[in-house]
C-alpha positions in Angstrom: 158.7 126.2 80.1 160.4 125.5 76.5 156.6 124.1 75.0 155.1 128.0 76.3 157.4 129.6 75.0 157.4 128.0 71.6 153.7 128.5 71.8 154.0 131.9 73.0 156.5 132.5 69.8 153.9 131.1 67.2 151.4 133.7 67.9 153.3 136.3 68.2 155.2 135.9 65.0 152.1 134.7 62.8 151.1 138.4 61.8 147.6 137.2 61.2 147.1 136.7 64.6 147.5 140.3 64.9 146.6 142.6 66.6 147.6 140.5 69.9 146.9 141.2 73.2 148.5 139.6 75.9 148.1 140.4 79.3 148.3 139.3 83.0 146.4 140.9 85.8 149.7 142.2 87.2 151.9 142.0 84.1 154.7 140.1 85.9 154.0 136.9 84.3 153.7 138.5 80.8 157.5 140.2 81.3 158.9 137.0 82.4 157.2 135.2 79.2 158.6 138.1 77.2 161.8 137.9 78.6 162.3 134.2 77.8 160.8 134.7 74.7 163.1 137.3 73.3 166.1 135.2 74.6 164.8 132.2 72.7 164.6 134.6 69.9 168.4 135.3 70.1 168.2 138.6 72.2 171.0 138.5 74.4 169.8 137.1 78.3 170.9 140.4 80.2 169.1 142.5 77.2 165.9 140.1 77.5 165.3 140.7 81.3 165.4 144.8 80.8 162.9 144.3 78.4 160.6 141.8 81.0 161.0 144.5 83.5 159.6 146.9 80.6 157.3 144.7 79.6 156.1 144.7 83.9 158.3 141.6 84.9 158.5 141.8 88.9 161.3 140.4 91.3 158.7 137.8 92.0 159.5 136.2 88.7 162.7 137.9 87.9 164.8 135.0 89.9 163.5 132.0 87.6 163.7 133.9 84.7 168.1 133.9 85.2 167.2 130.6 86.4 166.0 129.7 83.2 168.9 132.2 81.0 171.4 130.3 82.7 172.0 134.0 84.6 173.5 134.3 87.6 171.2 133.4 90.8 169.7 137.3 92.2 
């Protein structure tokens, strides 16, 4: 998961990649990539998984998403 999110961070922070779309059918996989992105990005964990859950993060994914925070198991 660290080499997607590393590529998930270089197109979203290279402004000429802009205007970005990124998308799931379901948008549960695009929360949980946002989630670990913004915690890679120093976003505190708990903070991160609100915004995956925003973002459309679902329980489905929620679980290895504090697996991967180092968050306590749901």
């Amino acid at each position: 998961m660290p080499e997607q999110i590393k590529d998930l961070a270089g197109l979203l922070e290279d402004t000429g990649n802009y205007p970005l779309f990124v998308h799931c059918e379901f948008s549960n996989r695009v929360g949980a990539m946002w989630a670990l992105y913004r915690a890679a990005s120093g976003v505190p964990a708990e903070i991160a998984v609100q915004e995956g859950w925003t973002v459309g993060m679902r329980t489905s994914r929620e679980a290895a998403v504090h697996e991967q925070l180092g968050l306590p198991p749901l």
